[in-house]
Structures are given as structure tokens and as C-alpha cells.
DRENZAPA-925109 format. One line per 8 residues: number of its first residue (from 1); their letters; for each residue y, z, x of N, C-alpha, C. Coordinates in steps of 0.2 Angstrom, whole numbers. Layout:
<nodes>
NUM	A	Y/Z/X/Y/Z/X/Y/Z/X ~ ...
</nodes>
This chain:
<nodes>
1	XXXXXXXX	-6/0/4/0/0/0/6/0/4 ~ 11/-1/0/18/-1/3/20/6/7 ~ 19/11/4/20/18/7/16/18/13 ~ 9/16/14/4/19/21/8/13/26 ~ 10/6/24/11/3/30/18/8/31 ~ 22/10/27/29/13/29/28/19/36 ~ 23/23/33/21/28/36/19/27/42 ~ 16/20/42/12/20/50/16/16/54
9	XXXXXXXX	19/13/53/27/7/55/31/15/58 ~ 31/18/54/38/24/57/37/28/62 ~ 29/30/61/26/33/67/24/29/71 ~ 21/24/71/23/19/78/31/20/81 ~ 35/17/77/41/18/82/44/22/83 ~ 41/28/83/43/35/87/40/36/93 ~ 32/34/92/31/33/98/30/29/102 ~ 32/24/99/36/18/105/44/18/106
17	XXXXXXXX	47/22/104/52/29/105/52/32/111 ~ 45/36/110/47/42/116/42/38/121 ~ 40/31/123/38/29/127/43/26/130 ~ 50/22/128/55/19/130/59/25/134 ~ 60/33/130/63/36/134/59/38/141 ~ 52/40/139/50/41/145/49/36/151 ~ 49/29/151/50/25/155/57/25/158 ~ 63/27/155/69/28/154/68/31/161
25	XXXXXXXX	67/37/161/67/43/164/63/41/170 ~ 56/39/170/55/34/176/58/31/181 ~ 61/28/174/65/20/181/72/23/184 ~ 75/30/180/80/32/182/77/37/191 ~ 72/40/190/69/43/196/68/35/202 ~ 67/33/200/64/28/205/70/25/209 ~ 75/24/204/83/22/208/85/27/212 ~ 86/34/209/87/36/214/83/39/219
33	XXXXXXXX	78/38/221/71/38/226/67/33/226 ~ 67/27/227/61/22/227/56/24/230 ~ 57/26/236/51/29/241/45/32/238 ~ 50/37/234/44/42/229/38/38/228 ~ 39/32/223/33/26/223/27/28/227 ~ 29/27/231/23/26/236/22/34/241 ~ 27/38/243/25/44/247/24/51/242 ~ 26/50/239/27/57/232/22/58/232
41	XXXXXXXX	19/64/234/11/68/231/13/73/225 ~ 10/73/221/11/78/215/3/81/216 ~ 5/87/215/-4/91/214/-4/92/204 ~ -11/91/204/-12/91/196/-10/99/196 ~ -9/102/188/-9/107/187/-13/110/185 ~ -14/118/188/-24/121/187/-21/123/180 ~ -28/123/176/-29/126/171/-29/133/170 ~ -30/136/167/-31/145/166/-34/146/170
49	XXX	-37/150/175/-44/153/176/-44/149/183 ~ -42/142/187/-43/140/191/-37/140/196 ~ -42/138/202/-38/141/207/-36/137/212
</nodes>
């Protein structure tokens, strides 16, 4: 029906929304460090209990 595609149309473009800001945020990091790309180590984050 007209209501479920409404629904699912609105909630797609939220989250193709907050993929757009979060590339955003991305490409704004990169300008000002390109290096990062490639040298930037990130350690995952432990869970509860791990160490």
C-alpha cells in the first residue's frame, strides 16, 4: 500500500542520511590528515570482561 512504501521510502532516507553525514565526517578527517589513510592504527574496542 501507499502508507508501507511511505514508511519504508522515509526510513531509507534517514539512513542514507546518516550515511551521507558520516562520510561527511570521513572526508572531512582525511583533508585534514590524508596520511591517516594509510598510517592510522585504531585498536578495536574490548568488550566487557576482555582484556
Amino acid at each position: 500500500t501507499y502508507d508501507d512504501i511511505k514508511a519504508s521510502l522515509m526510513q531509507n532516507l534517514e539512513l542514507f542520511k546518516r550515511v551521507l553525514i558520516e562520510s561527511n565526517i570521513l572526508i572531512e578527517n582525511l583533508q585534514n590528515s590524508p596520511a591517516d589513510l594509510i598510517f592510522k592504527e585504531t585498536k578495536p574496542k574490548l568488550g566487557p570482561g576482555e582484556k
